[in-house]
C-alpha positions as CSV (number, residue, x, y, z in Angstrom):
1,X,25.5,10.3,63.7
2,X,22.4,12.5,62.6
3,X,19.7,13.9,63.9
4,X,15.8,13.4,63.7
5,X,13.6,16.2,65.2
6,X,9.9,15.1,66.4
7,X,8.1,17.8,67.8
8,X,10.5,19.8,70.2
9,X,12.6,16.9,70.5
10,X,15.8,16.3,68.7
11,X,17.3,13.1,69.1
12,X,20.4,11.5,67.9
13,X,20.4,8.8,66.0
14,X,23.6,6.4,66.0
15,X,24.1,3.8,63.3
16,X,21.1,4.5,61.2
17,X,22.3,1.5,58.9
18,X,22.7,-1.0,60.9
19,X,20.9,-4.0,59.7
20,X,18.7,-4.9,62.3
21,X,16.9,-8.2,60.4
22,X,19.8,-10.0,58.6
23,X,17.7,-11.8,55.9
24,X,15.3,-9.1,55.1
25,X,18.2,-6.2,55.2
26,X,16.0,-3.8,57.5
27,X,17.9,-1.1,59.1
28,X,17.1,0.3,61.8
29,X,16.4,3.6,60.0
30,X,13.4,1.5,58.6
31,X,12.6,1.0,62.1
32,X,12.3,4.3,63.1
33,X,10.5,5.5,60.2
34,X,7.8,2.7,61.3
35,X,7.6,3.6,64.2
36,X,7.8,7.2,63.1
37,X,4.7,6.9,61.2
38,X,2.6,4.4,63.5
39,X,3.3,6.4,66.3
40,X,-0.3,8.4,66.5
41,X,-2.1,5.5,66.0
42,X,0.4,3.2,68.6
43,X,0.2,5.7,71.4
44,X,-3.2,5.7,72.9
45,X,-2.5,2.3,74.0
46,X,1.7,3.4,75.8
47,X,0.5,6.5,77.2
48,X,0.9,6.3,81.0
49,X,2.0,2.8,81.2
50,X,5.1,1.3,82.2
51,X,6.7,-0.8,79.5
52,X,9.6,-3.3,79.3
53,X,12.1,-2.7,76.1
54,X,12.9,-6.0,74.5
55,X,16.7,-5.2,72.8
56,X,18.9,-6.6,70.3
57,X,21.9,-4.0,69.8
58,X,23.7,-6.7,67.3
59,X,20.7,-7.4,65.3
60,X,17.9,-10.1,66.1
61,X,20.2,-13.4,64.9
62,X,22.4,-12.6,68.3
63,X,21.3,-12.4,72.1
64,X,19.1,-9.8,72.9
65,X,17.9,-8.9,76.1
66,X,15.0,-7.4,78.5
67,X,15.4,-4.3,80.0
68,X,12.9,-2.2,82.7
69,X,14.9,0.1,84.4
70,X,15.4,3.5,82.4
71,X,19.0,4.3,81.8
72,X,20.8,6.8,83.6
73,X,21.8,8.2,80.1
74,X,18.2,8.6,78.7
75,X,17.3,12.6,78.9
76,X,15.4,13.8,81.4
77,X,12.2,14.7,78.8
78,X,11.8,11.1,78.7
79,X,8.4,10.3,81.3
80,X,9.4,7.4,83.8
81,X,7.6,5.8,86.9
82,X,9.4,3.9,90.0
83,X,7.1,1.0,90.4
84,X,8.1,-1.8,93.6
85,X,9.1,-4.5,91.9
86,X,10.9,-8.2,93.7
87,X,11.3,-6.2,97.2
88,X,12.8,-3.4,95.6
89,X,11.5,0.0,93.1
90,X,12.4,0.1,89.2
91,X,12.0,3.1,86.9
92,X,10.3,2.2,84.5
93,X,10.1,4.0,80.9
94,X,6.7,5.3,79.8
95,X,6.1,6.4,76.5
96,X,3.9,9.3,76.2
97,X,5.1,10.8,72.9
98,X,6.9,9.8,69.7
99,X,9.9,11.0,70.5
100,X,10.1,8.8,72.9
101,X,9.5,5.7,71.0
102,X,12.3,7.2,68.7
103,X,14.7,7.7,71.1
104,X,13.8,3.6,72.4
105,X,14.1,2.4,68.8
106,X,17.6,4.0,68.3
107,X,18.5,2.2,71.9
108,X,17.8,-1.2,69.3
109,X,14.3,-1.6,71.4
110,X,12.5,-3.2,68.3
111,X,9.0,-3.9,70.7
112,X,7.9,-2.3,73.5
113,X,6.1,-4.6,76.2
114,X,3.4,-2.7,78.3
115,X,2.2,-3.2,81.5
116,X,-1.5,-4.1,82.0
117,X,-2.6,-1.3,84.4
118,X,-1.4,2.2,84.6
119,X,1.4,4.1,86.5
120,X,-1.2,5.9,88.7
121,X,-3.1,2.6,89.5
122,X,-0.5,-0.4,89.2
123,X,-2.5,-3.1,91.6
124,X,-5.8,-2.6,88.7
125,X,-5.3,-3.5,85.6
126,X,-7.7,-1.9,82.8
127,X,-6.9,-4.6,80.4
128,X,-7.3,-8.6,80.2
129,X,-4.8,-10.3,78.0
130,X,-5.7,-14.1,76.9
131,X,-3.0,-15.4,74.7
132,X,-4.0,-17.8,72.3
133,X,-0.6,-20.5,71.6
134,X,-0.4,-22.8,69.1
135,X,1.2,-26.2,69.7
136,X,1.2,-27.7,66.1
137,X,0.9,-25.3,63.0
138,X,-2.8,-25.4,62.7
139,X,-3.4,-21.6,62.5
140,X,-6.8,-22.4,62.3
141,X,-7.6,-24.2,65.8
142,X,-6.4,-20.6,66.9
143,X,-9.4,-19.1,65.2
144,X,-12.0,-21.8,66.3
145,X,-10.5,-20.7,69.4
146,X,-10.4,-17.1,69.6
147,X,-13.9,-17.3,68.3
148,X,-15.3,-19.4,71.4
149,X,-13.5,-17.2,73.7
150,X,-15.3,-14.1,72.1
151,X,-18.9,-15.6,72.5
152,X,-18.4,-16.3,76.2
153,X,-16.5,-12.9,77.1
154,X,-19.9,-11.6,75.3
155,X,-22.0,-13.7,77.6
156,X,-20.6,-12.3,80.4
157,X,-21.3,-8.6,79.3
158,X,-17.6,-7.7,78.5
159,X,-16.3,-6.8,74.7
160,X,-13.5,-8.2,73.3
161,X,-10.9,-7.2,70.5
162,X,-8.6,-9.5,68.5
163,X,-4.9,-8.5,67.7
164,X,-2.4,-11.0,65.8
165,X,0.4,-11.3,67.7
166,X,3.3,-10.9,64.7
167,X,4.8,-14.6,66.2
168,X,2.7,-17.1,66.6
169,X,-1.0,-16.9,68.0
170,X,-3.7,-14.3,69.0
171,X,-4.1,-12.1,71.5
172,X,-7.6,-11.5,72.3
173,X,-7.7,-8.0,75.0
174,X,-10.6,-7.2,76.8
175,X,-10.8,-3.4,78.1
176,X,-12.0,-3.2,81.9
177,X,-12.7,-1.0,84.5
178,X,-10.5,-0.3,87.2
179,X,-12.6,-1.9,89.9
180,X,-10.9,-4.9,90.8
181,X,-7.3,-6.0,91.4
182,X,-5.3,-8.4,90.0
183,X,-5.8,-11.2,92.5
184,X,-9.6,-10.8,91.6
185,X,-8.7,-11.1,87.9
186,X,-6.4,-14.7,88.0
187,X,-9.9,-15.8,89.7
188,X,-12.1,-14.8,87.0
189,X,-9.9,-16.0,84.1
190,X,-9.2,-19.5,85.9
191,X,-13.5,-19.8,86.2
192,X,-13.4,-18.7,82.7
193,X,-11.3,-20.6,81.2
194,X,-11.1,-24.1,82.8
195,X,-14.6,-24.7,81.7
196,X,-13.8,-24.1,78.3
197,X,-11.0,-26.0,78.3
198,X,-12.7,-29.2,79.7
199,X,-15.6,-28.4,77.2
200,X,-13.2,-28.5,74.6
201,X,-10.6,-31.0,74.9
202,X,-9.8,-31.6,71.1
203,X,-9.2,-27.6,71.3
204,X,-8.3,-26.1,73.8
205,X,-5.1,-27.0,76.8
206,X,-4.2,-25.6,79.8
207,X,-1.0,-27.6,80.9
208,X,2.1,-25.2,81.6
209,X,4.6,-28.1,80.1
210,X,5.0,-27.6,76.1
211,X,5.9,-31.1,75.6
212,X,2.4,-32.2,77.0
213,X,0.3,-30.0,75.1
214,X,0.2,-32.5,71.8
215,X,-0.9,-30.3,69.0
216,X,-3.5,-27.8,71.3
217,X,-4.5,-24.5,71.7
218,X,-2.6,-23.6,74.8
219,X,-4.7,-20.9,76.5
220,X,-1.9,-18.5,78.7
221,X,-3.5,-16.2,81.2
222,X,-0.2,-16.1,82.8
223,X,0.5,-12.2,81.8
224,X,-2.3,-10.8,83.9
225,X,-0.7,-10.3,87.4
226,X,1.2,-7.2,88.7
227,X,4.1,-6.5,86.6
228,X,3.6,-8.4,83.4
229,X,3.9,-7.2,80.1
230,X,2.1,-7.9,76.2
231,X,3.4,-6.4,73.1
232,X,2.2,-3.3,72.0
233,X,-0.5,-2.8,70.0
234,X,1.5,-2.2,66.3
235,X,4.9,-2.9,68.1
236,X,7.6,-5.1,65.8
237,X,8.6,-8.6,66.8
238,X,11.9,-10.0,66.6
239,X,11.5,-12.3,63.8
240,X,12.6,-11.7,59.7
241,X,10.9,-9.3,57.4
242,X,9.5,-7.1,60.6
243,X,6.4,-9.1,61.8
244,X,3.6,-6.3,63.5
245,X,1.1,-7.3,66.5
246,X,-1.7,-6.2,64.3
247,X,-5.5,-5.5,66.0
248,X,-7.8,-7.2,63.3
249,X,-11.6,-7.2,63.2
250,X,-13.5,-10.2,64.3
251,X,-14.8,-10.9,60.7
252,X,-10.9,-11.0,59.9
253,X,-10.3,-13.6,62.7
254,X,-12.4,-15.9,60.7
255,X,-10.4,-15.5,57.0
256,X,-8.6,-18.6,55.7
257,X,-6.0,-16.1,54.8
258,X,-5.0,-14.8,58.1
259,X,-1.5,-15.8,60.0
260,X,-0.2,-14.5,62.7
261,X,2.6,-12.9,61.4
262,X,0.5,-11.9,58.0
263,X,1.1,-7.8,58.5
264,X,4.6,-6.5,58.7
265,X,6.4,-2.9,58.5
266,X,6.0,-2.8,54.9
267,X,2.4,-3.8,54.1
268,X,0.8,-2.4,57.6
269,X,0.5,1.0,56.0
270,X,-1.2,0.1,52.8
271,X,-3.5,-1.8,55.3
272,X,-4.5,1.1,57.2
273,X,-5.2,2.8,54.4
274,X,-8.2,0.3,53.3
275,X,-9.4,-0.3,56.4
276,X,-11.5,1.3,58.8
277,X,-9.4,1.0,62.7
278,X,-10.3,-2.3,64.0
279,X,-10.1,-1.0,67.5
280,X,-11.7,2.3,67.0
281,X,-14.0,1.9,69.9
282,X,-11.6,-0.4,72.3
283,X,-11.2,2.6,75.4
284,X,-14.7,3.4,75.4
285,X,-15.8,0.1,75.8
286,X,-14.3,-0.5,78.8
287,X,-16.7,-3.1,81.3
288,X,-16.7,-4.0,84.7
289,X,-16.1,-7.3,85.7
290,X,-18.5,-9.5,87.6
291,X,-17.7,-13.0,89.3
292,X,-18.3,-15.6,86.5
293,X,-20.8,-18.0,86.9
């Protein structure tokens, strides 16, 4: 057992070596020092949102599982929120501050999963989520994609940023005002989107079933209703060598180069470093949403 102190917060840390990603031998010391050293630029998009911890105490090759409600253990510095959720109230973990991200990571949380709206305002949502899914392994009919759902989010006066997921597709996240609920937002995305998708049938899908989705671009709205989660800007996915949900310009969505799981715990930093922040301007361009037409 030792100790890490972050601000006025010691924490404990218990098993520090324990290898979290079997093939690529990272601990989950190495996962706290990510998060350690993201943490400034991850928490703008936690703070005052409820999140859902995805867990693997035995590593990621075993079971891991979900969990909402904060633990009855977990000190009482730690900000939580009792939100109703399936007839009943959970409290819900909000991560304001480093320390608490630390304090999640030594729990074996390896990605945080946050809620769409905030804890003072659950019914509105301030962010869209459209969840780009590949079918086949044609990374770049994800791309063709993201970039037709960009032109017509821009059409309808809104401004959209682009964020690899670390597993498989994009995200593309759309910062809204708080005007409208999240009844009013299903609407809008199904008028967006089933347009597009009969526009572009050799592109684009919107059938729930996997198996009749031949090799399209499954567009998933799905996570936009009261209660659902997306991964964290920066957070870690459960898959070898420490994939990161990356936000990426929109010149970048066009590069031959780029996969989904391109940026990881190791090379995110020297990234940063080269780059100006993708999504430098993401809260302040916040839009309201009108009926689409």
């Amino acid at each position: 057992m030792s100790e890490i102190r972050i601000g006025r917060y010691t924490i404990e840390i218990s098993n520090e070596d324990k290898i979290l990603f079997p093939k690529s031998k990272i601990t989950k010391l190495d996962l706290i020092n990510y998060y350690k050293d993201i943490g400034k630029l991850m928490l703008p998009y936690t703070k005052n949102r409820a999140i859902s911890m995805v867990r693997y105490p035995n590593g990621i090759d075993k079971e891991g599982f979900y969990q909402k409600e904060a633990g009855e253990y977990f000190p009482n510095w730690i900000k939580t929120k009792k939100l109703e959720k399936a007839g009943g109230y959970t409290n819900y973990v909000v991560i304001n501050n480093t320390a608490t991200l630390i304090y999640l990571v030594n729990q074996a949380c390896i990605t945080p999963h946050l809620w769409l709206s905030k804890i003072d305002k659950p019914q509105y949502p301030d962010r869209i989520i459209i969840d780009l899914d590949p079918s086949g392994k044609n990374f770049s009919m994800i791309q063709e994609g993201a970039i037709i759902l960009k032109k017509r989010l821009e059409q309808l006066g809104l401004v959209p940023f682009a964020m690899t997921t670390g597993s498989r597709g994009i995200h593309i996240i759309v910062p809204i005002r708080r005007n409208h609920d999240f009844n009013f937002i299903r609407d809008f995305l199904n008028n967006l989107v089933r347009p597009l998708a009969e526009k572009h049938k050799n592109l684009f899908t919107l059938e729930m079933r996997k198996e009749k989705r031949k090799k399209l671009v499954f567009i998933d709205t799905l996570r936009n209703a009261y209660g659902q989660t997306g991964v964290a800007p920066y957070g870690v996915r459960s898959k070898e060598n420490a994939p990161v949900a990356t936000p990426i310009s929109w010149k970048e969505v066009q590069d031959s180069s780029l996969k989904p799981d391109k940026y990881t715990i190791k090379n995110i930093f020297k990234r940063l470093s080269q780059i100006q922040d993708p999504w430098k301007e993401f809260f302040e361009n916040a839009k309201s949403i009108k009926k689409v037409r």
